[in-house]
C-alpha positions in Angstrom: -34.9 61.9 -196.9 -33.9 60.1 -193.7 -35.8 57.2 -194.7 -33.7 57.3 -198.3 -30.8 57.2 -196.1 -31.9 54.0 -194.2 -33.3 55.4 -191.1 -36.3 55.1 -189.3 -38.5 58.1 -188.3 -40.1 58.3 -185.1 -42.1 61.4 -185.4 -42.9 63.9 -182.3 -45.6 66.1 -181.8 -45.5 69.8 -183.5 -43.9 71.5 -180.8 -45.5 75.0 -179.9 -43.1 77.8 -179.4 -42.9 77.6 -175.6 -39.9 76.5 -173.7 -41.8 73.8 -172.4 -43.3 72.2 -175.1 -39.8 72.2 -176.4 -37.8 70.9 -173.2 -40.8 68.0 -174.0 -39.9 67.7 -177.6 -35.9 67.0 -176.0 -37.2 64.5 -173.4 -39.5 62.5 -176.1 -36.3 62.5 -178.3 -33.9 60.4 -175.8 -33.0 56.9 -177.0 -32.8 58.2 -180.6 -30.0 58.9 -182.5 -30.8 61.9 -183.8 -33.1 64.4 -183.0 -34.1 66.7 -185.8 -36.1 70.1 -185.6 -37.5 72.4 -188.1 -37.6 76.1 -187.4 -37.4 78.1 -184.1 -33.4 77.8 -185.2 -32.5 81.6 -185.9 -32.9 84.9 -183.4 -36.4 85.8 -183.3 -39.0 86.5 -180.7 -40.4 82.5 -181.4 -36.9 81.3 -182.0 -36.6 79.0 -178.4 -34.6 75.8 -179.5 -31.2 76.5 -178.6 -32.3 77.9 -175.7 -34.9 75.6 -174.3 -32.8 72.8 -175.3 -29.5 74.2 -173.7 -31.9 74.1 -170.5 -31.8 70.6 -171.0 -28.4 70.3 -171.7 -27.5 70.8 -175.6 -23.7 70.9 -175.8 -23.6 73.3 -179.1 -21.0 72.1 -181.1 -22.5 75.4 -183.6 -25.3 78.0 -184.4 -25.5 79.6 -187.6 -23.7 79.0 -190.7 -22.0 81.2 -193.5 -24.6 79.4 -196.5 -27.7 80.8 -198.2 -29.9 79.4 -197.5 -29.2 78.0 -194.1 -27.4 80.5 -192.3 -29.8 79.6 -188.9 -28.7 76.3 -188.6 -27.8 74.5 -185.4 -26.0 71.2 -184.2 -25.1 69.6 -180.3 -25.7 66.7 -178.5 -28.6 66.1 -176.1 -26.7 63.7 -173.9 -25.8 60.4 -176.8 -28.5 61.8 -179.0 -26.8 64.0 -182.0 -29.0 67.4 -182.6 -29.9 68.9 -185.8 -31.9 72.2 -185.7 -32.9 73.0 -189.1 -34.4 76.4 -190.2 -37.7 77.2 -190.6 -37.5 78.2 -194.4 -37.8 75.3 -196.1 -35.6 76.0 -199.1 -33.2 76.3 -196.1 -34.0 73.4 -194.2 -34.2 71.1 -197.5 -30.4 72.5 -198.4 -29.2 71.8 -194.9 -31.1 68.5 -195.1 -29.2 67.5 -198.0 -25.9 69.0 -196.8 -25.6 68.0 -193.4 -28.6 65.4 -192.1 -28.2 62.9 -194.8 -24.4 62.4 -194.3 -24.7 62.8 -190.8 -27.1 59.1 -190.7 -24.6 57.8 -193.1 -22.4 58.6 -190.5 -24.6 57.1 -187.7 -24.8 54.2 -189.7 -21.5 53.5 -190.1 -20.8 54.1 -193.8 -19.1 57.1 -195.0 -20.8 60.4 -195.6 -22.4 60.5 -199.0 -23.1 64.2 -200.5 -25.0 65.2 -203.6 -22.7 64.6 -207.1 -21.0 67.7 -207.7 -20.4 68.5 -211.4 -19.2 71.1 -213.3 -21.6 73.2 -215.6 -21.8 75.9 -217.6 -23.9 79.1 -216.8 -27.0 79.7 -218.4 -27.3 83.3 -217.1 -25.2 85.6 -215.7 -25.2 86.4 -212.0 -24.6 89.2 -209.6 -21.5 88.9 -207.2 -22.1 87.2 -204.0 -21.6 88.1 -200.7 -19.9 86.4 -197.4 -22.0 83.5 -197.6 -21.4 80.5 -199.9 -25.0 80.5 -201.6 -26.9 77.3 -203.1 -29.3 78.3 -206.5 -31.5 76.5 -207.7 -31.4 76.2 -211.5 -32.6 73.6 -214.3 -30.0 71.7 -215.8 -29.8 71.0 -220.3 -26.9 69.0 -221.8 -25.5 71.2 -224.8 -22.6 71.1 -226.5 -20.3 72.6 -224.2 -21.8 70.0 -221.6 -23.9 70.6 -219.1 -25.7 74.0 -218.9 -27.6 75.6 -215.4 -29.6 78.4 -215.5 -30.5 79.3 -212.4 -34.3 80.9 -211.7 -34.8 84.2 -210.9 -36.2 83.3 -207.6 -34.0 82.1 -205.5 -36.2 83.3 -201.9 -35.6 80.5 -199.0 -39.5 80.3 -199.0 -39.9 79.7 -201.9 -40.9 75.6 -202.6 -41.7 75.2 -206.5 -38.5 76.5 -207.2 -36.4 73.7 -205.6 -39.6 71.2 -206.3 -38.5 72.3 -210.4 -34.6 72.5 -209.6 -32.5 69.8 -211.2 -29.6 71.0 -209.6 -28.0 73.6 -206.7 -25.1 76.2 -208.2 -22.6 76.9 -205.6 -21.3 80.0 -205.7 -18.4 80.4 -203.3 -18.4 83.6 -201.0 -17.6 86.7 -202.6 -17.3 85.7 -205.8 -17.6 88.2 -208.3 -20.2 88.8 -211.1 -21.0 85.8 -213.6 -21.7 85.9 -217.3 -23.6 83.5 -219.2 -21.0 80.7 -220.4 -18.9 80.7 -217.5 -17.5 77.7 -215.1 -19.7 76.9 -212.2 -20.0 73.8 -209.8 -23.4 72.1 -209.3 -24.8 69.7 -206.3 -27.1 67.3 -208.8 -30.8 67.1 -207.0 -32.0 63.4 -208.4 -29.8 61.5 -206.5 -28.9 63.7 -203.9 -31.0 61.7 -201.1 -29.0 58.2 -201.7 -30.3 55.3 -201.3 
C-alpha cells in the first residue's frame, strides 16, 4: 500500500513487546517521514506503543477511534516524523491503512488526500442496527438492475483475512443506525482501487 502510494519502505525489525525494543523501534525511525506500527495500539497487558514512545517523546495528536474495525488506532509526531500506530487485527489495520496511511503519504507528498471511491449501493441482506461506532463490512459487490448491489458476509470478525482478501467493497454504516433490510440505500468504499496509484 505505501509503495501504491509512491513511497519508499524502510522496514524495521519486529519489535518485541518491551519498552525498549520499542524506544529502539522510535530511534531507528528518525529521518523518516512516517513511522508506521502494527499492533501493541490498544489497552492490553503487551499493548506498550503509546507508552514507550511517549517516553520518547510522541506528542499524541489521538488514541482510539469510534470505527469498527479500528477503534485502537493511534497518531503523534516523534519529533518531524508523523506516527501511525495501527492495530494489531489486521482487518483493522488494513481499514485504517486505507482510511488514514494512504492519504496521509498523499499528504506527505504533496498531493491531496486520495480515499477509496465511495458509491452508493443497494443491500443485498439485511443488517442489524449498529452501535456508536461507524462500522466498515466487507461485502461482494453485483451490478443488477437497480445498480450496484453489496451483500455483506456473515463474518465480519477484525481477524478475520479471507473475508476482506474476497471483499469487493467496505459498507459504511454510520453510528447507530438502525436495522437494514435487503434493498435498502447504503454507501460503499470500492476495494480495487482503493490503494491509488
Amino acid at each position: 500500500m505505501i509503495h501504491a502510494r509512491g513511497g519508499v519502505v524502510h522496514s524495521l525489525d519486529i519489535a518485541k513487546d518491551r519498552h525498549e525494543a520499542l524506544k529502539a523501534a522510535a530511534n531507528a525511525a528518525k529521518g523518516c517521514d512516517m513511522l508506521v506500527t502494527l499492533g501493541g495500539a490498544s489497552v492490553g497487558d503487551y499493548d506498550l506503543v503509546r507508552d514507550a514512545f511517549g517516553e520518547e517523546g510522541l506528542a499524541l495528536d489521538f488514541w482510539k477511534i469510534a470505527m469498527r474495525p479500528g477503534k485502537p488506532m493511534i497518531f503523534g509526531r516523534l519529533g518531524a516524523t508523523a506516527m501511525l500506530g495501527l492495530p494489531g487485527n489486521p482487518v483493522s489495520a488494513l481499514v485504517c491503512a486505507l482510511l488514514f496511511m494512504g492519504p496521509a503519504i498523499d499528504r506527505l507528498s504533496g498531493r491531496l488526500p486520495r480515499l477509496p471511491l465511495r458509491l452508493p449501493a443497494i443491500l443485498g441482506a439485511a443488517l442489524p442496527e449498529n452501535g456508536p461506532r461507524e462500522a466498515y463490512l466487507r461485502a461482494s459487490l453485483k451490478a443488477g438492475n437497480n445498480g450496484l448491489c453489496a451483500t455483506p458476509f456473515p463474518q465480519q470478525d477484525s481477524s478475520i483475512l479471507s473475508g476482506f482478501a474476497n471483499a469487493d467493497a467496505l459498507i459504511i454504516r454510520p453510528p447507530f443506525a438502525s436495522k437494514s433490510e435487503a434493498g435498502d440505500k447504503v454507501e460503499v468504499l470500492l476495494l480495487d482501487a482503493s490503494i491509488g496509484s
